[in-house]
N, CA, C and O atoms as CSV, one atom per row, in Angstrom:
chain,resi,resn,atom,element,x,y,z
A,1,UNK,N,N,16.524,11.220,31.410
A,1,UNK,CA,C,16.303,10.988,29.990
A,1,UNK,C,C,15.970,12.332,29.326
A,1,UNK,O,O,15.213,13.184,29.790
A,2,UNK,N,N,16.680,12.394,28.119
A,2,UNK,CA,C,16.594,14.053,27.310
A,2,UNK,C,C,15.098,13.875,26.664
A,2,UNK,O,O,14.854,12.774,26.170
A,3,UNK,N,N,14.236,14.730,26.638
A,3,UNK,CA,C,12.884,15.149,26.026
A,3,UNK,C,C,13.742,15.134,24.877
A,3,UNK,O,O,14.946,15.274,24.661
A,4,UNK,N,N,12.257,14.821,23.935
A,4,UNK,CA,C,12.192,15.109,22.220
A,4,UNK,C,C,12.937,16.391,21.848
A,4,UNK,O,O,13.759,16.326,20.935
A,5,UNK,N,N,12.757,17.355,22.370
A,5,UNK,CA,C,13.249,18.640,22.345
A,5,UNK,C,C,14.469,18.990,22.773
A,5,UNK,O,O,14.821,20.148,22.548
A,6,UNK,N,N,15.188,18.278,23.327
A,6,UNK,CA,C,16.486,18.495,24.002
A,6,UNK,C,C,17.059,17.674,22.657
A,6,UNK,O,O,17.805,18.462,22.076
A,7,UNK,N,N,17.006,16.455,21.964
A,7,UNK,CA,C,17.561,15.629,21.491
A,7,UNK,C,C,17.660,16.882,20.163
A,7,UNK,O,O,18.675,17.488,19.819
A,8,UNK,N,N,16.330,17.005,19.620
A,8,UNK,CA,C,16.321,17.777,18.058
A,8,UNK,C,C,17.900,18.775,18.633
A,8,UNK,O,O,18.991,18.465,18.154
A,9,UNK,N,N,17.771,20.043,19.771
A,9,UNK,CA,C,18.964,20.759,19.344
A,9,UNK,C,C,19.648,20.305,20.095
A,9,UNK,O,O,19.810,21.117,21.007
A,10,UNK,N,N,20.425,19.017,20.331
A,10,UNK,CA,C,21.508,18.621,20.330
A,10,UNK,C,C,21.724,18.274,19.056
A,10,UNK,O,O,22.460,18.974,18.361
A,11,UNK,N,N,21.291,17.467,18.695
A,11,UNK,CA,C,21.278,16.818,17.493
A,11,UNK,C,C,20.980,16.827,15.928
A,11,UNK,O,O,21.124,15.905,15.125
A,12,UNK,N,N,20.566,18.007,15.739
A,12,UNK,CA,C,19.662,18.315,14.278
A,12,UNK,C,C,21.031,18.876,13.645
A,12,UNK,O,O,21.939,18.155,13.230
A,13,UNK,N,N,21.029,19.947,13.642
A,13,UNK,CA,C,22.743,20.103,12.988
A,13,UNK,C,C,23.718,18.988,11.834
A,13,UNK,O,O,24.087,18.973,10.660
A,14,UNK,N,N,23.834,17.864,13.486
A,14,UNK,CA,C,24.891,17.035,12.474
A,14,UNK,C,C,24.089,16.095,11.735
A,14,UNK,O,O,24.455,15.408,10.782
A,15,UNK,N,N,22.793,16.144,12.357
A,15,UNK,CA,C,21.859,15.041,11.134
A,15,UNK,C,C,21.935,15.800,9.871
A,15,UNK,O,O,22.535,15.374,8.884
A,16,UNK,N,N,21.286,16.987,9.920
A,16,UNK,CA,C,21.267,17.387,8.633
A,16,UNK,C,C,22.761,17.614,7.965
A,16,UNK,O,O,22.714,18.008,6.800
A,17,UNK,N,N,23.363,17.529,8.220
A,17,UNK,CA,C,24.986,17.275,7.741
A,17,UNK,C,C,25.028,15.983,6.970
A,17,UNK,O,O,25.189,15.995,5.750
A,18,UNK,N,N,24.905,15.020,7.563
A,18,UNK,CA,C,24.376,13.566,7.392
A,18,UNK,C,C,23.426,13.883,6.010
A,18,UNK,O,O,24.028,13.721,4.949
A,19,UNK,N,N,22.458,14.180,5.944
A,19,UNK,CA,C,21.859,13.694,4.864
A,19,UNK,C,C,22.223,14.189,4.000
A,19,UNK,O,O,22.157,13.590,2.927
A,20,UNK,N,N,22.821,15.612,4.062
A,20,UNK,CA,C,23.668,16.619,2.905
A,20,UNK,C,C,24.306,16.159,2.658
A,20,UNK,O,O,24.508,16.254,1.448
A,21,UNK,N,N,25.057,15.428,3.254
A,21,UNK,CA,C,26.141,14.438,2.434
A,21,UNK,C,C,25.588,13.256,1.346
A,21,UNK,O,O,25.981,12.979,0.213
A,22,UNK,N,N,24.415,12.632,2.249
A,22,UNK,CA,C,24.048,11.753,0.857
A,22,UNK,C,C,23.901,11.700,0.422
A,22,UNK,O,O,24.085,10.709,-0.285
A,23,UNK,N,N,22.981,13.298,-0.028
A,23,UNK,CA,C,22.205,13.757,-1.310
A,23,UNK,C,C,23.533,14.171,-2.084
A,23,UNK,O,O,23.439,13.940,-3.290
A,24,UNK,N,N,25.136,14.904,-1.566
A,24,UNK,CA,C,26.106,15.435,-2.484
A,24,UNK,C,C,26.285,13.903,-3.216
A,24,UNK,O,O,26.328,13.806,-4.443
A,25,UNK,N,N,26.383,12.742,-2.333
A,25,UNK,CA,C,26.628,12.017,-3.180
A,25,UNK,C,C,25.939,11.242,-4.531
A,25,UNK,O,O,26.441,10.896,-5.600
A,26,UNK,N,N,24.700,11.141,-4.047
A,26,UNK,CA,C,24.114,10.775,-5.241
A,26,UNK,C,C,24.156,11.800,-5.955
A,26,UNK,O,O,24.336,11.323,-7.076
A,27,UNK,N,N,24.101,13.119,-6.087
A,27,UNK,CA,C,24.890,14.187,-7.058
A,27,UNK,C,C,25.433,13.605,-8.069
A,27,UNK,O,O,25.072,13.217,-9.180
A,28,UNK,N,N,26.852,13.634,-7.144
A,28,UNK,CA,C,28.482,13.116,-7.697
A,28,UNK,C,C,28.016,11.923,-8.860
A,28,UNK,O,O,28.328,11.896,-10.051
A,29,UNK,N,N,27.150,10.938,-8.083
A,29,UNK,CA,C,27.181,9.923,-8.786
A,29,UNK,C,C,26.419,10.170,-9.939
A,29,UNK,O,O,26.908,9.531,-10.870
A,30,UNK,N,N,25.266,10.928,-10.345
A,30,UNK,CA,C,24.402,11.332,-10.940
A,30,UNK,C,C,25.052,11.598,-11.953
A,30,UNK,O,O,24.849,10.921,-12.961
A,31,UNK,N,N,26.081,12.728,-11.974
A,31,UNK,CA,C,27.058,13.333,-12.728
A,31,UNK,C,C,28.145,12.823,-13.542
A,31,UNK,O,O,28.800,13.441,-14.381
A,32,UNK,N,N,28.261,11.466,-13.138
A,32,UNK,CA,C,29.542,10.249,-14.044
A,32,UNK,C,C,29.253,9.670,-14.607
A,32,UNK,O,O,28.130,9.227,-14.366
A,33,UNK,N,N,29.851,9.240,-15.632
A,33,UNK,CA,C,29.430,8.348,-16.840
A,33,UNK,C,C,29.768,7.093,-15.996
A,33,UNK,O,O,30.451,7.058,-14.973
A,34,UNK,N,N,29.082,5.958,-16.701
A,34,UNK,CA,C,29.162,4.436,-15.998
A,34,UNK,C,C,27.718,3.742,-15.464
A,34,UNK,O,O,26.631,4.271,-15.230
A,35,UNK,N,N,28.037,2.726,-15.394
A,35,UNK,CA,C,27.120,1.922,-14.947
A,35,UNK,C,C,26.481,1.777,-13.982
A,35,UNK,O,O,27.281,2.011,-13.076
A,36,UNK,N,N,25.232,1.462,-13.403
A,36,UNK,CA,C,24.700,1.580,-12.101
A,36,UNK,C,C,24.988,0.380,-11.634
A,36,UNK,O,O,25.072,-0.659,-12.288
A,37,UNK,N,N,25.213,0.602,-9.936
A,37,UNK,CA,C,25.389,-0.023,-9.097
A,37,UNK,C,C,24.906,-0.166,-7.981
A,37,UNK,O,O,24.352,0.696,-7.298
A,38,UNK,N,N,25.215,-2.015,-7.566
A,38,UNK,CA,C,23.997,-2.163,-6.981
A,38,UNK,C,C,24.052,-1.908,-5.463
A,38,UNK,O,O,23.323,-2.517,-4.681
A,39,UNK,N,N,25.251,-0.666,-4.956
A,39,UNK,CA,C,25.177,0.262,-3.743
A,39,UNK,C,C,24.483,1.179,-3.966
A,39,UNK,O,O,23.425,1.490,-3.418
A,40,UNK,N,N,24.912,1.562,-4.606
A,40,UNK,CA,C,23.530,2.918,-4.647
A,40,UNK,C,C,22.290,2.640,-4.825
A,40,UNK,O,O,21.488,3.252,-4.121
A,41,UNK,N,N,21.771,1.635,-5.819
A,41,UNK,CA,C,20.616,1.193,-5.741
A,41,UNK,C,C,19.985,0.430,-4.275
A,41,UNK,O,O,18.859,-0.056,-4.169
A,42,UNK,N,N,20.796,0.469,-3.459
A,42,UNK,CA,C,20.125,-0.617,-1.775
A,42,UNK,C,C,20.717,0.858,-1.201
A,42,UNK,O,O,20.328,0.787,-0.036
A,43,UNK,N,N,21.267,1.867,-1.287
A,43,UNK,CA,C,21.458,3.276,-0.648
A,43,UNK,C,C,19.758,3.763,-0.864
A,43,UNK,O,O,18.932,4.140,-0.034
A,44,UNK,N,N,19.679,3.602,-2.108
A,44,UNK,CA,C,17.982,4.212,-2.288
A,44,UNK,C,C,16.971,3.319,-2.581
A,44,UNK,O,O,15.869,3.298,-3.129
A,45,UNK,N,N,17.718,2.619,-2.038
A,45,UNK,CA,C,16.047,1.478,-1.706
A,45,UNK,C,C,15.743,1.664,0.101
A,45,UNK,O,O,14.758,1.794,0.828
A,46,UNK,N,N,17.220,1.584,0.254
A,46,UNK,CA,C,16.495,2.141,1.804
A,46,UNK,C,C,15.979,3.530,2.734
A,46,UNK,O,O,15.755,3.783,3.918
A,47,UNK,N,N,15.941,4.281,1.343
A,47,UNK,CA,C,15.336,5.969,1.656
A,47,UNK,C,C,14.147,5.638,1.790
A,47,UNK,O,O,13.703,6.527,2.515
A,48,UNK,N,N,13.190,4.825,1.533
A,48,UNK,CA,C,11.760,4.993,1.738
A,48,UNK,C,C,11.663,4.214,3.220
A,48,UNK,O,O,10.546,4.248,3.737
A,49,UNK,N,N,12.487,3.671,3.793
A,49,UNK,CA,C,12.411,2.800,5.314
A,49,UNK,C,C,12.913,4.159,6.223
A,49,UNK,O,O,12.422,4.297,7.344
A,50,UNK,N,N,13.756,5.013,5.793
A,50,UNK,CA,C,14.625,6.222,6.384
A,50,UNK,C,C,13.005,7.212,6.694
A,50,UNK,O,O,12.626,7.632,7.787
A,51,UNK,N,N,12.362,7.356,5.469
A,51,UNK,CA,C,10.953,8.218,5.614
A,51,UNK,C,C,9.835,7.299,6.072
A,51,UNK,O,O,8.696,7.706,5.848
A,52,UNK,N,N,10.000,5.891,6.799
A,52,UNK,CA,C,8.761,5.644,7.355
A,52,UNK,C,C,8.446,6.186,8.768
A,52,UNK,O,O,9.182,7.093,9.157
A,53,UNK,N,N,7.641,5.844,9.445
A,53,UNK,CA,C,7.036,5.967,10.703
A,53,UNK,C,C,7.464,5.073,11.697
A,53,UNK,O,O,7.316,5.240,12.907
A,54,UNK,N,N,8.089,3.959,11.053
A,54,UNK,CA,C,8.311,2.580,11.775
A,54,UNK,C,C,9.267,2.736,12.989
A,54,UNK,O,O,10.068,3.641,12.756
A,55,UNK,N,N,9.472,2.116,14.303
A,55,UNK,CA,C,9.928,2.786,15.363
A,55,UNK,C,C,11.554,2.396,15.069
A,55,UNK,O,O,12.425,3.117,15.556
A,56,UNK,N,N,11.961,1.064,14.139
A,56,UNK,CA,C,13.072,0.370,13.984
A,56,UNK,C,C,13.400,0.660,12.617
A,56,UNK,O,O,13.817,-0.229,11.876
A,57,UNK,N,N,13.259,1.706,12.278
A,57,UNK,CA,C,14.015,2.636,11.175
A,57,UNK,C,C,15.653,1.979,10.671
A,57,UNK,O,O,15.937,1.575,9.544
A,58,UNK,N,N,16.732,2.040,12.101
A,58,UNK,CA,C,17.983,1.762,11.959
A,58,UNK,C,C,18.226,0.097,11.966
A,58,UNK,O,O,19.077,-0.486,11.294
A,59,UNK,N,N,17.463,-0.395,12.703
A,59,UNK,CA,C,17.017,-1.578,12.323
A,59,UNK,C,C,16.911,-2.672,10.889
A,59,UNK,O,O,17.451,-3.727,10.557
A,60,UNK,N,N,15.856,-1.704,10.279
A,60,UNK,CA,C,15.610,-2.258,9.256
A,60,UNK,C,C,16.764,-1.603,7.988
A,60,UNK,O,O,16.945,-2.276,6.973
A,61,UNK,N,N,17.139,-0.906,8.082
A,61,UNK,CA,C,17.969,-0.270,7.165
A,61,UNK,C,C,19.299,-0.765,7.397
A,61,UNK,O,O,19.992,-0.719,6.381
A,62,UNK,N,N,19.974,-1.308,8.601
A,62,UNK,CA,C,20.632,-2.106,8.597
A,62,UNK,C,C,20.434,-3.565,7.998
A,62,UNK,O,O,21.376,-4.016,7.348
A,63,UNK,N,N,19.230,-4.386,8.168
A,63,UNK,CA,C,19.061,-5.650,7.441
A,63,UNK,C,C,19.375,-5.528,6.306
A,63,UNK,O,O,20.175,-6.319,5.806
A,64,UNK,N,N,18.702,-4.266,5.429
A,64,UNK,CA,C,18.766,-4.457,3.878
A,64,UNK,C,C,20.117,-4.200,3.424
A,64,UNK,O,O,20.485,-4.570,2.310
A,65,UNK,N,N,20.871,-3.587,4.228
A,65,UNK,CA,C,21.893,-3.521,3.780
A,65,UNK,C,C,23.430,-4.863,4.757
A,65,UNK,O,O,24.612,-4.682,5.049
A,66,UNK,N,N,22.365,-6.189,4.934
A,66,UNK,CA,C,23.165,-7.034,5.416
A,66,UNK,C,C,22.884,-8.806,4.518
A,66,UNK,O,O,21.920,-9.466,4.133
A,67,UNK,N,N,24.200,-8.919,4.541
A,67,UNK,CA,C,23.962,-10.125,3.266
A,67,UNK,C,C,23.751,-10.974,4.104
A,67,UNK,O,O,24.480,-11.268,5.052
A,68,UNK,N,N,22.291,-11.627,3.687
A,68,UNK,CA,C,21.396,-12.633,4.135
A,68,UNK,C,C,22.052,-14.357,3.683
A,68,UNK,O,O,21.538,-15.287,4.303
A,69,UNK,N,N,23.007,-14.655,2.767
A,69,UNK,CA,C,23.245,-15.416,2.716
A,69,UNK,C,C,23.525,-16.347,3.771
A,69,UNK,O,O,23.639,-15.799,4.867
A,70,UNK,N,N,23.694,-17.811,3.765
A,70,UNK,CA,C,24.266,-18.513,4.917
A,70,UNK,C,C,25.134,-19.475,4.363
A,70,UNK,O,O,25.763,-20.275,5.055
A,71,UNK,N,N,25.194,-19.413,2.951
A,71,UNK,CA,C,26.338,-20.353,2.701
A,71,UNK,C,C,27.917,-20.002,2.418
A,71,UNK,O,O,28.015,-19.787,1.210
A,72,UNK,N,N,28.917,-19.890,2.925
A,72,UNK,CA,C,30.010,-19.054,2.610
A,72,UNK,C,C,30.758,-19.327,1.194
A,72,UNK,O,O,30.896,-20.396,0.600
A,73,UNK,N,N,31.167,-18.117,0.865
A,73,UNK,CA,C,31.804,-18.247,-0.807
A,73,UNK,C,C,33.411,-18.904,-0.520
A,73,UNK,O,O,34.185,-18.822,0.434
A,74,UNK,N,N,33.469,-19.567,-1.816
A,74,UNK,CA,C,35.209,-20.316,-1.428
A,74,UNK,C,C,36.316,-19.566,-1.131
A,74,UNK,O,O,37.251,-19.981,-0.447
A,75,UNK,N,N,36.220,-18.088,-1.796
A,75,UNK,CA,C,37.349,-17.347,-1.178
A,75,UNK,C,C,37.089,-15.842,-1.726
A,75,UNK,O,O,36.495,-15.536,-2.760
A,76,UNK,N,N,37.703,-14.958,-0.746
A,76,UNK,CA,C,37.138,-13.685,-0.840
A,76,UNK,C,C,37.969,-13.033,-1.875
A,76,UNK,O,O,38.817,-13.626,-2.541
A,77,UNK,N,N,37.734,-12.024,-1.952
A,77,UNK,CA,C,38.300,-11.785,-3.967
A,77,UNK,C,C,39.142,-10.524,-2.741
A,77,UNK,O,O,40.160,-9.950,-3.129
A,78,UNK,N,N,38.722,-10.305,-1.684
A,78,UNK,CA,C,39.850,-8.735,-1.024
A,78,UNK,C,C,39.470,-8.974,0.270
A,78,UNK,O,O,38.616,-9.841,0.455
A,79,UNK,N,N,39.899,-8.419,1.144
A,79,UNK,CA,C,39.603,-8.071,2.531
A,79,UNK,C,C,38.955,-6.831,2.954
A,79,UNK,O,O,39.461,-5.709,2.979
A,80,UNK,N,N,37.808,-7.166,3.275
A,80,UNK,CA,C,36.952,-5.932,3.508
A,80,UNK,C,C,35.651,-6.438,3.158
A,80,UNK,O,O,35.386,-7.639,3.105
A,81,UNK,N,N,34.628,-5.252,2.857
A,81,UNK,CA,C,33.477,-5.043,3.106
A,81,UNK,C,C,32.446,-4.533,1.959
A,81,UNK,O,O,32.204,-3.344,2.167
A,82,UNK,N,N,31.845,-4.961,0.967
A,82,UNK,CA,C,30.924,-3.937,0.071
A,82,UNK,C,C,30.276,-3.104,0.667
A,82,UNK,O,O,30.491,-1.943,0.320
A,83,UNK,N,N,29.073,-3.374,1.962
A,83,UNK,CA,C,28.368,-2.543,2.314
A,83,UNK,C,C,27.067,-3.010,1.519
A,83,UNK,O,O,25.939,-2.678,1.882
A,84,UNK,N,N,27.252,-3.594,0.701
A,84,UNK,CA,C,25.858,-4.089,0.274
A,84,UNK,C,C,25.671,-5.214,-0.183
A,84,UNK,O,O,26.699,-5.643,-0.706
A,85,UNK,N,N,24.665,-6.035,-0.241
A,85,UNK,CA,C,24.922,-7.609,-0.391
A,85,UNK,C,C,24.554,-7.281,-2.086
A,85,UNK,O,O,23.719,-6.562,-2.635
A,86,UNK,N,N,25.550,-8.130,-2.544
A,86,UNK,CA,C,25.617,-8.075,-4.191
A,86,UNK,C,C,23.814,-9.300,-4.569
A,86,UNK,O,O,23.299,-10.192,-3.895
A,87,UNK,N,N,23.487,-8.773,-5.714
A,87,UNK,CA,C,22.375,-8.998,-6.181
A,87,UNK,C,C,22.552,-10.655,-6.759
A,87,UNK,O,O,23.502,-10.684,-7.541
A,88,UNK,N,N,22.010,-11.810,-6.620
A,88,UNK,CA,C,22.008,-12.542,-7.043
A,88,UNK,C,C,21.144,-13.130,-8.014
A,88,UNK,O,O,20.073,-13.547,-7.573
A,89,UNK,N,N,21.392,-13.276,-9.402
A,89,UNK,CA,C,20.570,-13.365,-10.372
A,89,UNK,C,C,20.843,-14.856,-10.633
A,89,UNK,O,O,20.248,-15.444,-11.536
């Protein structure tokens, strides 16, 4: 099993790649006219679970970004995936 220390320089590099990317994107998005949406808003709702202490970090940041529903909709409007469970008002 790799020590704490073996993992950081294997691994630190492409993490921080990883988050440079998320921050270019909320940039990008920062920068366009239009309406907010409710991916980006569950993108940064789950930055404060990303900065906890909690041992199930990927865990939980996967739930929030998994639609909890259990009743299925009559038909899918495309094939594929949002990535975020749409807000139900």
């Amino acid at each position: 099993m790799p020590t704490k220390q073996q993992l950081i320089d294997l691994q630190f590099v492409e993490t921080r790649h990883k988050l440079l990317d998320v921050a270019a994107f909320l940039d990008r998005i920062d920068r366009h006219p239009g309406e907010p949406d409710y991916r980006t808003d569950a993108l940064k709702a789950a930055l404060p679970i990303l900065l906890s202490d909690r041992p199930d970090r990927a865990k939980a940041i996967l739930e929030a970004f998994s639609d909890t529903t259990s009743e299925p909709i009559p038909q899918a409007a495309f094939q594929g995936a949002f990535g975020a469970p749409k807000p139900t008002n």
